[in-house]
C-alpha positions in Angstrom: 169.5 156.2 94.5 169.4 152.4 93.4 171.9 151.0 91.5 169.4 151.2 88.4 168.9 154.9 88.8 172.6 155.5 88.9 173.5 153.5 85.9 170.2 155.0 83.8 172.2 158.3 85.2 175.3 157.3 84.0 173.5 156.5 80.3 171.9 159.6 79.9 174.8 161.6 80.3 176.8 159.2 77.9 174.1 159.5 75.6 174.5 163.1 75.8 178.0 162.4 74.4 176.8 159.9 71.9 174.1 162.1 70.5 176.6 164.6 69.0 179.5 162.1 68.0 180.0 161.9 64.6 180.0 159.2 61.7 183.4 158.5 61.3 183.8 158.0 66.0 180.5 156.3 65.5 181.9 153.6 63.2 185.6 153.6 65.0 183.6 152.3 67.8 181.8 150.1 65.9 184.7 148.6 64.1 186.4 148.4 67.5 183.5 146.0 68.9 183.6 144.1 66.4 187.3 143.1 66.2 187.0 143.0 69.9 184.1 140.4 69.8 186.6 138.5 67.6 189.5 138.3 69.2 187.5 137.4 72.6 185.3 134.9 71.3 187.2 132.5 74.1 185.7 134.2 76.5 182.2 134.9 75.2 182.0 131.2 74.2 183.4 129.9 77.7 180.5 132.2 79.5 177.9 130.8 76.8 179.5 127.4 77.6 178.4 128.0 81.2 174.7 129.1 80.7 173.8 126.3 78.1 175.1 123.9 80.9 172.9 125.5 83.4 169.9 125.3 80.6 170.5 121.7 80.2 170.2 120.9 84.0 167.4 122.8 83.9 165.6 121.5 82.0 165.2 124.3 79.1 163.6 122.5 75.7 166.2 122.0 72.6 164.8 124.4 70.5 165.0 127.4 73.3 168.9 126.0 74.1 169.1 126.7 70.2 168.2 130.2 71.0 170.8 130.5 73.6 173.8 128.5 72.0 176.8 130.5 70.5 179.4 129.1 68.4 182.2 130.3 65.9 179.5 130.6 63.4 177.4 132.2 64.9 179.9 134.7 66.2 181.8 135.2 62.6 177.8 136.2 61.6 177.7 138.8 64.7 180.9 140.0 64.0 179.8 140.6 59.9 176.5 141.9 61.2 178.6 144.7 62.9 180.4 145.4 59.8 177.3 144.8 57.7 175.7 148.4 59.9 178.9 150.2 59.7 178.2 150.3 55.9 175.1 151.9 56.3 174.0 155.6 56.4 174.4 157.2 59.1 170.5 158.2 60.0 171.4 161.3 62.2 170.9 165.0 60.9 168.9 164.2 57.9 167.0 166.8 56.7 163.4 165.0 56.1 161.9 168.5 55.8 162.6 172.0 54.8 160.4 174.9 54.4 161.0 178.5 54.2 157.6 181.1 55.3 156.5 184.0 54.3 158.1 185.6 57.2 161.5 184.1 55.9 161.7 181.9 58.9 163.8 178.7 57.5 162.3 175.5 58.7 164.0 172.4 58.9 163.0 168.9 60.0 166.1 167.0 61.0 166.3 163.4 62.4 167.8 162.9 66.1 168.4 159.9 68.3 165.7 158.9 70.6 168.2 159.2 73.8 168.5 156.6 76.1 167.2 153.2 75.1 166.3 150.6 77.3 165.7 147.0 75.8 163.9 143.9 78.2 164.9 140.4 76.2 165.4 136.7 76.9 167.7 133.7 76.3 169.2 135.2 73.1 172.8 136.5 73.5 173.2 137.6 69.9 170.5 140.3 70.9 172.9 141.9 73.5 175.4 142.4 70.5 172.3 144.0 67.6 170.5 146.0 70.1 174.0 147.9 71.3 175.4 148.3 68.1 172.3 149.6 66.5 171.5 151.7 69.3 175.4 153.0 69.4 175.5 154.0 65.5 171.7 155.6 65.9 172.8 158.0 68.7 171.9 156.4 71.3 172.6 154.8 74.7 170.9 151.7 75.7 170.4 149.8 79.2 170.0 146.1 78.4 167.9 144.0 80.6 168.5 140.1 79.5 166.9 136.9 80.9 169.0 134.9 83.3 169.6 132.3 80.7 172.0 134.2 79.1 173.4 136.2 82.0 176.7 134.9 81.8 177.4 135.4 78.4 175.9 138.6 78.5 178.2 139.9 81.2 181.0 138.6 79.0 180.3 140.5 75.6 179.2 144.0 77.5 182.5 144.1 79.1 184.1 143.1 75.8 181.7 145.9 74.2 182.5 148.3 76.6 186.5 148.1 76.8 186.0 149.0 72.8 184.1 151.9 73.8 186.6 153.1 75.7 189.2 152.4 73.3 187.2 154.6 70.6 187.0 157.3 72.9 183.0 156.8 73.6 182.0 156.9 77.0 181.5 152.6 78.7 178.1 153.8 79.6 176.8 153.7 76.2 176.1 150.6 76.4 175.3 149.2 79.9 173.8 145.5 81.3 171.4 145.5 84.0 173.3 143.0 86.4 170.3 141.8 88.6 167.6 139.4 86.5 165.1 139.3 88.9 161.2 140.1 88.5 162.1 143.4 90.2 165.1 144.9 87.6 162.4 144.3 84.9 159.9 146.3 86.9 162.3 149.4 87.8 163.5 149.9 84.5 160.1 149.9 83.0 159.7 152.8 85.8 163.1 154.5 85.2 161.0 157.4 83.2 163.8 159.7 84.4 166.3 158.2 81.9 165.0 156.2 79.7 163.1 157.9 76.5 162.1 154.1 75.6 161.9 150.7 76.1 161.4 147.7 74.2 160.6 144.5 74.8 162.1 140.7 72.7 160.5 138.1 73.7 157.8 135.7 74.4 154.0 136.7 74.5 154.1 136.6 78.4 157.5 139.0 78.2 155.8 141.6 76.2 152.1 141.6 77.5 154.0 142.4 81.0 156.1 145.2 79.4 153.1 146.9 77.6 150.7 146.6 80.3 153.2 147.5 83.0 155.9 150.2 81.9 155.3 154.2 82.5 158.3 154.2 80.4 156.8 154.2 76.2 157.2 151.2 75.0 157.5 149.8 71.3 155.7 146.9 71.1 157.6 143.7 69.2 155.0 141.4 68.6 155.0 137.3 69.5 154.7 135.6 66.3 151.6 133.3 65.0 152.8 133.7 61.5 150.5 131.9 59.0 151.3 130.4 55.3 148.5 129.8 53.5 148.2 127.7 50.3 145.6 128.7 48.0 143.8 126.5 45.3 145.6 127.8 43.0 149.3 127.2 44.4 152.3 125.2 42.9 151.9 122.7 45.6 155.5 121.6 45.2 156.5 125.5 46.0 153.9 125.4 48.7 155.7 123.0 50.4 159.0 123.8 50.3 158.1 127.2 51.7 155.7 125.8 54.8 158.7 123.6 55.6 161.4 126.5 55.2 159.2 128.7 57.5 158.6 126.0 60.0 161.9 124.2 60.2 164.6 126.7 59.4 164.8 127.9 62.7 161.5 127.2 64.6 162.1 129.4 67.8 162.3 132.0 66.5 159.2 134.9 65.9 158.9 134.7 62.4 158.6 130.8 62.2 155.4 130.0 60.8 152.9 128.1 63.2 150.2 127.4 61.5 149.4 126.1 57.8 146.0 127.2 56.2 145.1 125.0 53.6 142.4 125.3 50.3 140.2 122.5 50.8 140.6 122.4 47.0 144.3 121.3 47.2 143.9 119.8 50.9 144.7 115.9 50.1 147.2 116.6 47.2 149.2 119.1 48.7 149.0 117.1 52.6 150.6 114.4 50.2 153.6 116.3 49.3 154.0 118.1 52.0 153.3 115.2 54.3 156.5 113.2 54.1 159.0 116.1 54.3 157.5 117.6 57.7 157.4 114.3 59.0 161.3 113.5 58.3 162.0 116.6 60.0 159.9 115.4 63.0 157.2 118.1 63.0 154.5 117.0 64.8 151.3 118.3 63.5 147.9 119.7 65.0 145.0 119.3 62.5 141.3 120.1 62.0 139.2 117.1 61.1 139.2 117.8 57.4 143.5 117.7 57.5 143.4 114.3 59.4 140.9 113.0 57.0 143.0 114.0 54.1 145.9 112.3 55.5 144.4 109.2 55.6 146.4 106.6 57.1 149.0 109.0 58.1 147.1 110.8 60.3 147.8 107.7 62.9 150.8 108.6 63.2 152.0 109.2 66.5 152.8 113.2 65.5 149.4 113.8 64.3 146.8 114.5 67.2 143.7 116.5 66.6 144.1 120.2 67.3 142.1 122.0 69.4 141.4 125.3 70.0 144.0 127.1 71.9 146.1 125.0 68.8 145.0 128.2 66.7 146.9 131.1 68.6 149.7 129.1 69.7 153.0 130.4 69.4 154.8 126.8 69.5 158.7 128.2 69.3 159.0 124.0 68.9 158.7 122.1 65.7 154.9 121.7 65.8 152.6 123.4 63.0 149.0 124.1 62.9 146.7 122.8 59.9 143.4 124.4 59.3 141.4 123.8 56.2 139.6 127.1 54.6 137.2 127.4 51.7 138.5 130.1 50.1 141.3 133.3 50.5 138.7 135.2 52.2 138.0 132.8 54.9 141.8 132.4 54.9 142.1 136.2 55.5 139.5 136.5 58.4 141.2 133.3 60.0 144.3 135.2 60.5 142.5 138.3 61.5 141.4 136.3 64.2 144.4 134.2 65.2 147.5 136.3 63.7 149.4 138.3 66.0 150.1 140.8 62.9 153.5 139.8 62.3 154.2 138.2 59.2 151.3 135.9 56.5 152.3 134.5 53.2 150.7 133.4 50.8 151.6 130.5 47.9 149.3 130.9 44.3 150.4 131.5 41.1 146.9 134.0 40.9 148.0 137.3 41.1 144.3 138.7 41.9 144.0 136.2 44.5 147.7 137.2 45.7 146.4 140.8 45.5 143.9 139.9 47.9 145.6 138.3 50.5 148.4 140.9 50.3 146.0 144.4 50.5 143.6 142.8 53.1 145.8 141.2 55.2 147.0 143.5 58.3 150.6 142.4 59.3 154.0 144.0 59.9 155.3 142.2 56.3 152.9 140.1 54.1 154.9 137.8 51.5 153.4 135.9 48.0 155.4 132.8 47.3 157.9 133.5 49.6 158.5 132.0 53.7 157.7 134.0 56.6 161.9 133.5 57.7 162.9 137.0 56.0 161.2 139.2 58.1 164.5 140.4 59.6 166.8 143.7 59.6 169.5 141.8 57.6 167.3 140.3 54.9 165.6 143.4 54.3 169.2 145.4 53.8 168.7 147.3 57.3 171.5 145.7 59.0 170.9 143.8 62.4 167.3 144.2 63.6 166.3 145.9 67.1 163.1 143.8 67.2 159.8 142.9 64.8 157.9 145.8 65.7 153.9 144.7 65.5 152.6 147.9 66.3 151.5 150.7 63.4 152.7 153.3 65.4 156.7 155.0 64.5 157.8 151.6 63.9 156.4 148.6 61.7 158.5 145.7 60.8 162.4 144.7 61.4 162.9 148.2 63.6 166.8 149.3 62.0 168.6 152.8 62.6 165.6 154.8 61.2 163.4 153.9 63.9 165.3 154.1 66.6 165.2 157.8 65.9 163.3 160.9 66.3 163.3 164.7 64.6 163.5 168.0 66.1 162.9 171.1 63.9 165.9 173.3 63.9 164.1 177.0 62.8 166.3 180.3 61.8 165.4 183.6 61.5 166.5 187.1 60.6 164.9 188.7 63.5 161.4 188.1 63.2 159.2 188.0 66.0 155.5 187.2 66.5 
């Protein structure tokens, strides 16, 4: 066996153990991580120290380093994360169903973990610390396959992790790190149909394309994001750009960042004007059509403006640069992102509710917003705890994926006797 079979071995029989734990072990273990992760934050923030060094020298861009970086901030926010999805209901052995036929048979539909979940991500440490805790209090056992940006620091918090395991009384294979970070670890695991029930990919566009096109393992597909915001004629221009810049400057690396502005040709010049000034002092650079770079008039000499061009459109910058297309009207706003959008998350800014309507009905994304950025699309905005991914897909999963969709049913059936 390879050393990937044996530790997707060692999983499934942990998650054996895991899948029949209760609440109250569930959430000892839980609480134990997460005082753990506190009380070794030395470590994890030494081993972080180490990767963002190696970033630097090689060369990896600001906002990716941003990605990568831990600090006690960050770490109090995993650490209350943790305690945010003890709080929550424990998904397992829910009844979603029950049903009693004519023959007295007693049918019930009750929710069970998935198994053994395997999870293929990239410079983001904090993931390491979501996807095992909201694997662990769903039931089930994950094998986590990070980038080698973030190898050292995720060596550091899985041992951390797992010495709380162990102190709870779960099994250390719960929650397990693929050590290699090669081309060839990725490839195995999305093989290791034997032991894992599923995988899914975080990551870039290239990341997941490979996993969905590649793994015999099923996959749940978490989408690259192209988010849109588009401002209607109808907008409160002042709201409208608040929002754009909240959705493209907050935090523009990550998947629900906004990378392209769709603008009513109505509004275009006054609401470039207001919106304008406040991009520029946070150093977006922008890509326009010709009607945007008309509209900005002098401005659009500025050495952040440049003309877009095509592949501008379905460009998933992670960086601060935004898009800027002009549309005549919602519809043509609608078909744009049809075309371009990667069915993550759209907004739209207008103080028209029919026009809001619109947008919101025809628009097919994971979350659609009205007057609101793109930035909360994420398990902890919407109340479900830390998020295993943005799933883009229709299938199981839509959305920030929490504890209900990292589980399945079974349908538990009992008789008096009765035969067929």
């Amino acid at each position: 066996m390879t050393a990937l079979e044996i530790q997707g071995e060692a999983a499934k029989k942990a998650s054996r153990v895991l899948a029949v734990a209760s609440t109250e072990t569930k959430n000892k273990a839980l609480k134990a991580i997460a005082e753990a992760i506190s009380a070794g934050r030395d470590r994890w923030l030494k081993a972080n120290a180490t990767d963002i060094e190696n970033a630097k020298k090689a060369g990896m861009r600001e906002s990716l380093q941003d990605r990568l970086l831990l600090n006690d901030a960050r770490v109090d926010g995993i650490v209350k994360s943790i305690d945010e999805i003890i709080a929550l209901n424990d998904p397992i052995g829910e009844v979603l169903d029950t049903v009693t036929r004519p023959n007295g048979l007693n049918i019930e539909k009750r929710r069970v973990p998935i198994g053994v979940i395997g999870i293929i991500y990239e410079a983001r440490p904090n993931v390491t610390v979501d996807a095992a805790v909201l694997t662990l209090k769903s039931g089930n056992a994950t094998i986590l396959r990070g980038g080698k940006e973030a190898i050292n620091s995720n060596r550091e918090v899985v041992k951390i992790m797992q010495e709380a395991l162990v102190s709870a009384g779960l099994p250390a294979e719960c929650i397990s790190l693929v050590q290699d970070t090669s081309r060839d670890s990725a490839t195995e695991l999305m093989n290791l149909t034997d032991y894992v029930d599923v995988l899914i990919p975080r990551g870039g566009k290239g990341l997941i394309k490979s996993v969905v096109q590649n793994a015999k393992v099923p996959v749940i597909q978490t989408g690259d994001g192209v988010c849109h915001v588009y401002i209607d004629k109808d907008a409160d221009l002042e709201m409208g750009a608040k929002i754009l810049d909240n959705a493209k400057t907050s935090r523009p690396s990550v998947c629900n960042a906004a990378e392209c502005a769709l603008v009513h040709k109505d509004v275009l010049a006054d609401f470039m004007k207001v919106a304008f000034p406040i991009l520029k002092e946070k150093h977006v650079a922008l890509r326009c059509d010709d009607e945007s770079l008309n509209a900005l008039g002098t401005h659009a000499r500025d050495s952040a403006v440049t003309k877009a061009i095509p592949e501008d459109w379905d460009t998933e910058y992670g960086d601060f640069i935004l898009a800027v297309k002009t549309v005549a009207d919602v519809n043509e706003a609608i078909d744009f992102i049809t075309e371009h959008g990667t069915m993550h998350s759209e907004a739209i800014v207008t103080e028209n509710a029919e026009t809001a309507a619109e947008f919101l009905n025809k628009v097919d994304a994971a979350a659609v917003y009205w007057n609101a950025s793109t930035r909360f699309t994420d398990g902890g905005e919407f109340g479900l705890g830390a998020e295993i991914g943005i799933s883009t897909q229709k299938m199981h999963a839509r959305g920030p994926m929490g504890l209900t969709e990292l589980t399945s049913y079974k349908y538990v059936v009992t008789g008096k006797g009765q035969i067929r």
